[in-house]
C-alpha positions in Angstrom: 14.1 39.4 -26.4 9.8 38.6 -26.9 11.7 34.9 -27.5 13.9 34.6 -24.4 10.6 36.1 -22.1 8.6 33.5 -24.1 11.0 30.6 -23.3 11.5 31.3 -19.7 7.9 32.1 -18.9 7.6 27.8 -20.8 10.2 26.7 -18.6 8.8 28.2 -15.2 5.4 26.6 -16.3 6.1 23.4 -16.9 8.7 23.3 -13.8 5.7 24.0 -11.5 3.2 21.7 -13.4 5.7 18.7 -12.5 6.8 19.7 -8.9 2.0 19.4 -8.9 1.6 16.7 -10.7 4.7 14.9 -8.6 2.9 16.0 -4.6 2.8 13.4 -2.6 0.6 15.5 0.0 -1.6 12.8 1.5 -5.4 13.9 1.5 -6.5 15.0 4.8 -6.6 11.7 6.7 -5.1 11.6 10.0 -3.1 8.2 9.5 -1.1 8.2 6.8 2.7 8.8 7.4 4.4 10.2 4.4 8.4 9.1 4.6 10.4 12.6 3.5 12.7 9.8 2.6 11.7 7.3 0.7 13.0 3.7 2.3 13.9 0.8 1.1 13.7 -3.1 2.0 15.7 -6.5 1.3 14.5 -9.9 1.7 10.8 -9.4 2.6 9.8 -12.6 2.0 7.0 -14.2 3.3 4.3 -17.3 2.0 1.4 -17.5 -0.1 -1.5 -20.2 0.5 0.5 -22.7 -1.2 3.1 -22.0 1.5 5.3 -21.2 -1.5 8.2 -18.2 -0.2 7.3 -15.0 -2.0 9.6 -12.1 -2.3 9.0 -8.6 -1.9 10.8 -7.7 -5.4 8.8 -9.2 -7.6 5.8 -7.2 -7.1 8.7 -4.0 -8.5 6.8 -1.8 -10.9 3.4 -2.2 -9.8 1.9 0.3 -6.4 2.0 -1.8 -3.2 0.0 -1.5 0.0 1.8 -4.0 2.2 -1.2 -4.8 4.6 0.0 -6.5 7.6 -3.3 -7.9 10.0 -4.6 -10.5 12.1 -8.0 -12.2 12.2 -8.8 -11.6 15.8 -8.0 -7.7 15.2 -11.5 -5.8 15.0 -10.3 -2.6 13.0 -8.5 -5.1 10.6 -12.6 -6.9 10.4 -13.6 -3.2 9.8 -10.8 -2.4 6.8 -10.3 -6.0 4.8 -13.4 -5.5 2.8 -12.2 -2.0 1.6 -9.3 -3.0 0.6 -10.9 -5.9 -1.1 -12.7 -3.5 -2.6 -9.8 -0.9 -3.5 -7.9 -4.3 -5.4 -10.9 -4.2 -7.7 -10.8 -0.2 -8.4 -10.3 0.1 -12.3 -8.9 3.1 -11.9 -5.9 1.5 -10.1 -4.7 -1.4 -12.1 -1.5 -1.1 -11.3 -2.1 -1.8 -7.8 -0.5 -4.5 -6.1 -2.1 -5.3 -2.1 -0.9 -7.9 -0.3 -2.4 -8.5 2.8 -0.3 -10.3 5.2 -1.5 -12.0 8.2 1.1 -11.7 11.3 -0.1 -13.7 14.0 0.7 -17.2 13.2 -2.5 -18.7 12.5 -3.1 -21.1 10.5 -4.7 -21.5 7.0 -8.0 -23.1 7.9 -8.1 -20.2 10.0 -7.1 -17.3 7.4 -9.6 -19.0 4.8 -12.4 -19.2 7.3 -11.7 -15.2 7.6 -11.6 -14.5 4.0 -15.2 -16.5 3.4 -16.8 -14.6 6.1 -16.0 -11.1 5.1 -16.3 -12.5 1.4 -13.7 -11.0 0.2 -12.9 -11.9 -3.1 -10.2 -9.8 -4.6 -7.2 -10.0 -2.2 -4.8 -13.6 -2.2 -3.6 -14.9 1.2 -0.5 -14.1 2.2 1.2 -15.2 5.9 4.5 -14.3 7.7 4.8 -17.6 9.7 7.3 -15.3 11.9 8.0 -12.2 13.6 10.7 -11.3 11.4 8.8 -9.3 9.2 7.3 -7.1 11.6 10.6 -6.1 13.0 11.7 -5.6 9.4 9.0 -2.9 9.1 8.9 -2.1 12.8 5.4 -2.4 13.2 3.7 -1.2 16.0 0.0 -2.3 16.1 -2.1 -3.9 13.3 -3.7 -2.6 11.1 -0.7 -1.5 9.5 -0.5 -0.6 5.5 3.1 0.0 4.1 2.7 1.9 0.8 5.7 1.0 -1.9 6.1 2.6 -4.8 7.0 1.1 -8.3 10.9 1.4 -7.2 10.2 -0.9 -4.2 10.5 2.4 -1.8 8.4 2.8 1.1 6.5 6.2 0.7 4.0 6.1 3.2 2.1 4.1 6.2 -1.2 4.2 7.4 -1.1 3.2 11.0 -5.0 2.2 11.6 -8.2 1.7 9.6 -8.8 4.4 7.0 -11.5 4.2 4.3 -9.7 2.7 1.2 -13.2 3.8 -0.5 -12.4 7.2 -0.2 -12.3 9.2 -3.4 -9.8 12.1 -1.9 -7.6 8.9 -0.8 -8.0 6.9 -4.3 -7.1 10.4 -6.5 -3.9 11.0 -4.6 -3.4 6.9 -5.2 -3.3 7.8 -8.5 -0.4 9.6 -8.9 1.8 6.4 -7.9 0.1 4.2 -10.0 
């Protein structure tokens, strides 16, 4: 009987640890979107600064923030060096961002962004259409898409956050 008690009392532990350690309660910042179910997306292809088509899949098994932005977009001036900064994070080095400009400019143009805000860590990445937007059904820039390492969408951040944010990198961590 002490051996049953013993074995269920095991069981009830370790059924609680996971359903903890698996949360995805977002840390208190008004932005973020958590998806009760999880979404998924075919054909998001878009180009990288050799104009080469990249898809969406291959980034499968890695964390993804899907960063979609513009260079005239002031919050998006405000949050690229964080999240140049959260691509370098050792603590997350299974982190994947792509930030994707939207609003048809050109490369000259995307470069000339990237030097000035120095950013270092983050590749260019273009849509040089619309169609990706709809696919996501943005609604403003800044817009993050977080993907898990199935390719599901799990969460958005509508707006600038602090990437920096230690509450916001810990709960990272679980998906990385």
């Amino acid at each position: 009987m002490k051996f049953l008690v013993l074995k269920f009392f095991i069981i009830f532990l370790y059924l609680i640890t996971i359903n903890l350690s698996y949360s995805i309660e977002p840390p208190d910042i008004k932005n973020i979107v958590i998806k009760k179910d999880l979404k998924s997306y075919e054909n998001v292809v878009f180009k990288d600064i050799n104009n080469e088509d990249l898809n969406l899949e291959i980034f499968k098994g890695n964390l993804v923030i899907l960063n979609f932005w513009a260079t005239w977009c002031l919050p998006c001036i405000e949050e690229m060096p964080m999240l140049d900064s959260l691509q370098s994070n050792d603590s997350l080095d299974n982190l994947k961002i792509l930030p994707i400009n939207i609003s048809k400019e050109n490369l000259k143009k995307i470069k000339s962004f990237y030097e000035r805000l120095d950013i270092k860590n983050l590749e260019i990445y273009y849509a040089p259409s619309t169609k990706i937007a709809s696919k996501f059904s943005l609604r403003g820039i800044p817009t993050s898409i977080l993907i898990d390492k199935n390719g599901k969408e799990f969460a958005r951040i509508i707006g600038v956050i602090d990437f920096n944010d230690k509450k916001f990198i810990n709960w990272l961590k679980k998906f990385d």
